[in-house]
N, C-alpha and C positions, 0 to 999 in steps of 0.2 A: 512478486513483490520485490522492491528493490530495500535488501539490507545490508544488515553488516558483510550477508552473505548471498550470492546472486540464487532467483527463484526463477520459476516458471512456470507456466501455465499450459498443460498438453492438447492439444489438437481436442477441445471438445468432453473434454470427459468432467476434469474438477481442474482447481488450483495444481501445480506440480511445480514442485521447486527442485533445479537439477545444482548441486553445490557446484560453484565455477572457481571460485575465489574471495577471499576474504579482504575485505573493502575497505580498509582500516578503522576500526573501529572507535578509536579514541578521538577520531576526527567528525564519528557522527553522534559523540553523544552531546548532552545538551544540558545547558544546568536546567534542576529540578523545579519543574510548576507544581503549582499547588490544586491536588485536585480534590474535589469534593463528591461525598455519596452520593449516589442517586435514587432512591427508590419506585414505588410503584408511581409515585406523583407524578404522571406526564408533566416540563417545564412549560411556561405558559409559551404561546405561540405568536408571533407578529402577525397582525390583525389582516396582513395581506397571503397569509400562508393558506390554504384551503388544503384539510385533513381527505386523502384519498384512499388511507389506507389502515387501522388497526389492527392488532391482533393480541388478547392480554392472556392468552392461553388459560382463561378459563376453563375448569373442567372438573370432572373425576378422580382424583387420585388414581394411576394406575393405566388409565385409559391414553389412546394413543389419539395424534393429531388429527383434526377435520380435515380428510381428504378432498375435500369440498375447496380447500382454502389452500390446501399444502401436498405438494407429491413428495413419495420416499424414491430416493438415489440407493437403490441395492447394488451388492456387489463390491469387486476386491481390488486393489490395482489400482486404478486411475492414472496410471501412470508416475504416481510421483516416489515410487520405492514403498507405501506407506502398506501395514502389512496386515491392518482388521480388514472384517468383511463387513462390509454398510448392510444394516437390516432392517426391518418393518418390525421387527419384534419389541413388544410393550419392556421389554428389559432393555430397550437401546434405547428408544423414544418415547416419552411418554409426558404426561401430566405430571404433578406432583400435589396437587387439589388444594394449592395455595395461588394459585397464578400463573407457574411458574412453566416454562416449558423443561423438559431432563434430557438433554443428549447424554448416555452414561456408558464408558468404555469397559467390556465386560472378558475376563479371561477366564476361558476352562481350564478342566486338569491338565492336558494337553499342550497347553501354552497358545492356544489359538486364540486370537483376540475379533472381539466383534465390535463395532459402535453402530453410530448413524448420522443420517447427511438427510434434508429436507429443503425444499427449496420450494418456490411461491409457484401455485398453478397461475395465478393473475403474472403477467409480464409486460403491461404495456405503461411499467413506472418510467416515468423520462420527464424530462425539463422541456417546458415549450419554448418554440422561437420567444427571445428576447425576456424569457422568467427562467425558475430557476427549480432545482427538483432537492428533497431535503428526503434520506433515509435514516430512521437514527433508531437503535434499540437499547437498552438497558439489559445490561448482563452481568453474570458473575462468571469468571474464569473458573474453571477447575482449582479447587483449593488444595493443591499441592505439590512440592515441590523438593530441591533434592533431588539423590539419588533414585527417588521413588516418582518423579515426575518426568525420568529421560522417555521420550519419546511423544510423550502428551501433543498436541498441535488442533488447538481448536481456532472455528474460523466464524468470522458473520460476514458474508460478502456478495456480489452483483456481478450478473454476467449478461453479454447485451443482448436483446432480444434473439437477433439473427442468428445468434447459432445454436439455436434450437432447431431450424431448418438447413443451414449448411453446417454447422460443428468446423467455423473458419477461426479456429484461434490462432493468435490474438487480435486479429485485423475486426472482430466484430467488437472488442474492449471487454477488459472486467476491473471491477473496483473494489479491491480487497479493503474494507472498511476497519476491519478487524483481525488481528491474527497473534499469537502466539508461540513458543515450542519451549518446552521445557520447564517450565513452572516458575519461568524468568519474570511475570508479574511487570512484563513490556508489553507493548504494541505495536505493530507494524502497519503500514499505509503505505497504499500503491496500486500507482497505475497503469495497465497490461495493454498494450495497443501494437499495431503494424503488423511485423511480419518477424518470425522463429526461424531461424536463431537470427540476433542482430537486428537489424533495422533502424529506425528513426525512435525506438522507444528502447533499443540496448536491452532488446530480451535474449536470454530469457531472463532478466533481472527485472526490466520493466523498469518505471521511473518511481521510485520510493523512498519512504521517510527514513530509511535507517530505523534502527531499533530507538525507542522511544519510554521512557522506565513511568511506568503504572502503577502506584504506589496504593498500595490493598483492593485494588482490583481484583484479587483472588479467595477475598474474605468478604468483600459487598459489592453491589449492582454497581456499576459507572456505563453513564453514555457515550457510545462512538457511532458517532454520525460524519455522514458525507453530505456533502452541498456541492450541484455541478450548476456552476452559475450562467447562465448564458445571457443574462442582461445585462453585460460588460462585454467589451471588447477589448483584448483576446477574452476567449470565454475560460473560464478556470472552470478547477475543482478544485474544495476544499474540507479538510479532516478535523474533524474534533474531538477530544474528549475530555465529557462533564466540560462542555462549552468553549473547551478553548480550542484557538484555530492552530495544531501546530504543525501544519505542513499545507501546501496548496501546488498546484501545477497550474502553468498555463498554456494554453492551444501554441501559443509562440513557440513553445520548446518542439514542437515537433510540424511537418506541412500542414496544410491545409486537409489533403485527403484522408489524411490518418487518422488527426484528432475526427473527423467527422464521421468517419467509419466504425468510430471507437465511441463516441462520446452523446452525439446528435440523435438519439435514440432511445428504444424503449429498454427498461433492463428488467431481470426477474432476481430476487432475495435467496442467500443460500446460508443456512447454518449445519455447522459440521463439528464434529471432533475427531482427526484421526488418530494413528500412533503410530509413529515411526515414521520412516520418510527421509529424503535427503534433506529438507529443510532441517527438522532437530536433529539429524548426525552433523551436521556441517556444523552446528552450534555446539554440539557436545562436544565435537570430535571423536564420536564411539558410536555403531550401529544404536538403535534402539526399533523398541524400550531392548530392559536388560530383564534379569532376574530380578531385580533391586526395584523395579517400575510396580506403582501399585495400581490393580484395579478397581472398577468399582466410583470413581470420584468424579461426577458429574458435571459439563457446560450448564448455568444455569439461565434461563433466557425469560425475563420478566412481563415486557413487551418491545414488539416493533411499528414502529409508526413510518408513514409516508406523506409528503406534502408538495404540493407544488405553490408556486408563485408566480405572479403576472410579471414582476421584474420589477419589485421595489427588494431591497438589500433586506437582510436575515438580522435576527439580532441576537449576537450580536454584528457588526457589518465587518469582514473582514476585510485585511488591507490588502488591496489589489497586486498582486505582483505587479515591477516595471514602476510602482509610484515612487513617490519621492524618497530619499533623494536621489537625483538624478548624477553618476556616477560621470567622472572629470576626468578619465583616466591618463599619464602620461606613456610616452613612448615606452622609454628604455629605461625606468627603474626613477626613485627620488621621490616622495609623497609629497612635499607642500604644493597644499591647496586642493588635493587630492583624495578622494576616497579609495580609489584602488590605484593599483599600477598592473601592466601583466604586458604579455610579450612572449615569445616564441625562438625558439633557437635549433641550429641544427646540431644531433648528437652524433649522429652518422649518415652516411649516404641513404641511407633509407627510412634512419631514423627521426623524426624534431619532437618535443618538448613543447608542451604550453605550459604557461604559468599563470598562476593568478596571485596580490602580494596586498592584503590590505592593508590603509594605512593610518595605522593608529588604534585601529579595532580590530578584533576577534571574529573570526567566522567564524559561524555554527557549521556549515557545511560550503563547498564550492564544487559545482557542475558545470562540466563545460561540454558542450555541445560543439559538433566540428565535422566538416567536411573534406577529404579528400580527394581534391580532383573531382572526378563526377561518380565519386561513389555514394552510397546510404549514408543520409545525417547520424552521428551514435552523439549519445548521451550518455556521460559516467560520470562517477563520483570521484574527483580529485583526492589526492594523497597530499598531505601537508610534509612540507620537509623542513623540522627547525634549524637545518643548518643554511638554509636559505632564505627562512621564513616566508619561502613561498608555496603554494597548493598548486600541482604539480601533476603535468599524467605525459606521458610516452607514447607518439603517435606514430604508428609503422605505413609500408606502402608509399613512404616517398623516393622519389628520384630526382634530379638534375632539375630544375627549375619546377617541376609541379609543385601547386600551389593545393592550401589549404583556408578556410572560409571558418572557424569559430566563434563563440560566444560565451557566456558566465551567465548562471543561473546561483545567485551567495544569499545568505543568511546571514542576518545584522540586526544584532539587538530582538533577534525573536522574528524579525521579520524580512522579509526573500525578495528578492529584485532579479532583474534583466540587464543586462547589458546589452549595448547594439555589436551588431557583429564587425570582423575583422578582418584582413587577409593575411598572410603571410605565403611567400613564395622560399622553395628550399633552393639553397644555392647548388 
């Protein structure tokens, strides 16, 4: 996931977030939406959606999930630092004879912590040529927080079919739908594609929404659903919760071969709750959990639904990356008439500077996307610097005339655009 702090996904096992660096964080948050309950009421569906998929975890109080429908992920590790063992045991996974599914993170005397991870035997959920594929569940986060929730990190997320057969991460894609750490009552979104470390998707951070604030998400059900639309071109993906779109990618930001390796395909469902990990130490800034972490306090998962579409737009229809308005930019700085300005400089012999500078408005975020001579596209998340009031990243690897190839990926008024690309040659 790409946040405030970079994540990653290990070769094949689960989610793994390795902490790289802190991404400035005041530059990804966002003013607050307004988000609304969700309960067991599936919302009603666009008459072109065709339901492929339920599961409302009916059952037993007690009793553990249809193995028919769902396998358990055992086991310790996964590579991401995180330090329970995944179990099959009706204390970790279970019913709770209301609906609900219980992922519940459980510590002995000892201090040894256990939870669980499940994920969908069915795997050939995907968007067809020129329609569109829609996952969405209703969950409650673990209700607590504080000193008593360092470590917590629950997840609802998708990973692509094929690497159930090769285990090629991230080149087969995952779509972390859901996530959490620390009892932060946020969300994360993001998309895991190409090749570790680095590549065309800046993993291991992958291409994400930044931390996103979830307001009682930890006290009631709220929906977060993905949409990978392939009846637009470029084809996106886009994030919601309790219906609003507030992040989306598009195939543009990355080649051709990547997004398709990643995206064009079948994916299978995963829900989890770990504890500890590099993701919530990099947030806390302190190992977790602690002493202070309590256990026992349950992901609560209502239902998950799947749908596909023939390629008429979801409702509600989100705004396309790249649409209007279409951005004016000037060379070397001055807005009139202008939406953006940006431009590029040299800092030192090996070093340049992109910039992005908008004009009149506020960005929610700025990604630029850049090439070095004939090296891998990277995608990161610019630094805003008010003493220049421009958004801001430091490009290494230059020398004596080699040239560099960028673009902007910004946020404006809630909604995210393209820019076309650039050159700049170092002197």
């Amino acid at each position: 996931m790409q946040n405030n702090f970079v994540s990653s996904r290990p070769p094949g096992r689960r989610r793994t977030f390795h902490i790289a660096a802190l991404l400035l964080i005041a530059a990804l948050v966002f003013a607050a939406l307004s988000f609304f309950p969700y309960g067991k009421t599936s919302s009603a569906q666009a008459a072109t959606w065709n339901q492929v998929f339920n599961e409302d975890f009916n059952g037993t109080s007690g009793t553990g999930v249809n193995t028919s429908v769902w396998k358990y992920d055992t086991g310790t590790g996964w590579g991401t630092g995180e330090i329970e063992n995944m179990t099959n045991s009706t204390s970790n996974v279970s019913l709770d004879g209301s609906g609900h599914l219980a992922i519940t993170p459980r510590r002995d005397g000892n201090g040894n912590w256990t939870s669980g991870r499940i994920e969908t035997v069915q795997d050939n959920f995907a968007a067809p040529a020129g329609g569109q594929l829609k996952i969405t569940a209703s969950l409650q986060q673990p209700n607590v927080s504080g000193s008593a929730a360092l470590g917590y990190w629950p997840a609802f997320w998708t990973l692509g079919t094929p690497y159930r057969t090769d285990q090629n991460w991230p080149h087969d894609g995952e779509v972390d739908i859901m996530e959490d750490v620390n009892g932060l009552s946020s969300v994360y979104g993001t998309l895991h594609c190409g090749v570790s470390p680095g590549g065309p998707c800046n993993e291991t951070s992958g291409i994400g929404s930044g931390k996103r604030a979830c307001s009682g998400c930890q006290t009631g059900y709220h929906t977060y659903t993905e949409i990978i639309d392939r009846s637009v071109s470029p084809e996106q993906i886009h994030w919601y919760l309790d219906g609003v779109n507030y992040f989306s990618v598009s195939a543009s930001q990355v080649d051709a071969a990547t997004w398709s390796s990643a995206v064009d395909h079948g994916f299978f469902i995963i829900f989890d709750l770990a504890i500890g990990g590099g993701f919530p130490n990099g947030v806390s800034g302190t190992n977790t959990p602690t002493s202070a972490t309590q256990p026992n306090v349950p992901m609560l998962v209502d239902n998950v639904q799947v749908f596909t579409s023939s390629g008429t737009a979801p409702t509600p229809t989100p705004t396309p990356v790249g649409s209007t308005p279409t951005p004016t930019p000037t060379p070397s700085g001055g807005c009139t008439g202008s939406t953006f300005t940006q431009g590029a400089q040299s800092v030192n012999s090996s070093t340049g500077l992109l910039w992005f500078q908008p004009c009149g408005w506020t960005a929610g975020y700025v990604i630029v996307h850049y090439i070095v001579g004939s090296n891998t596209q990277q995608n990161v998340y610019m630094s805003y610097n008010s003493g220049t009031g421009h958004w801001e990243y430091s490009v290494g690897g230059f020398s004596a005339g080699k040239t560099v190839q960028y673009s902007f990926t910004y946020q404006k008024s809630g909604l995210q655009y393209d820019t076309g690309w650039y050159t700049w040659t170092h002197p």
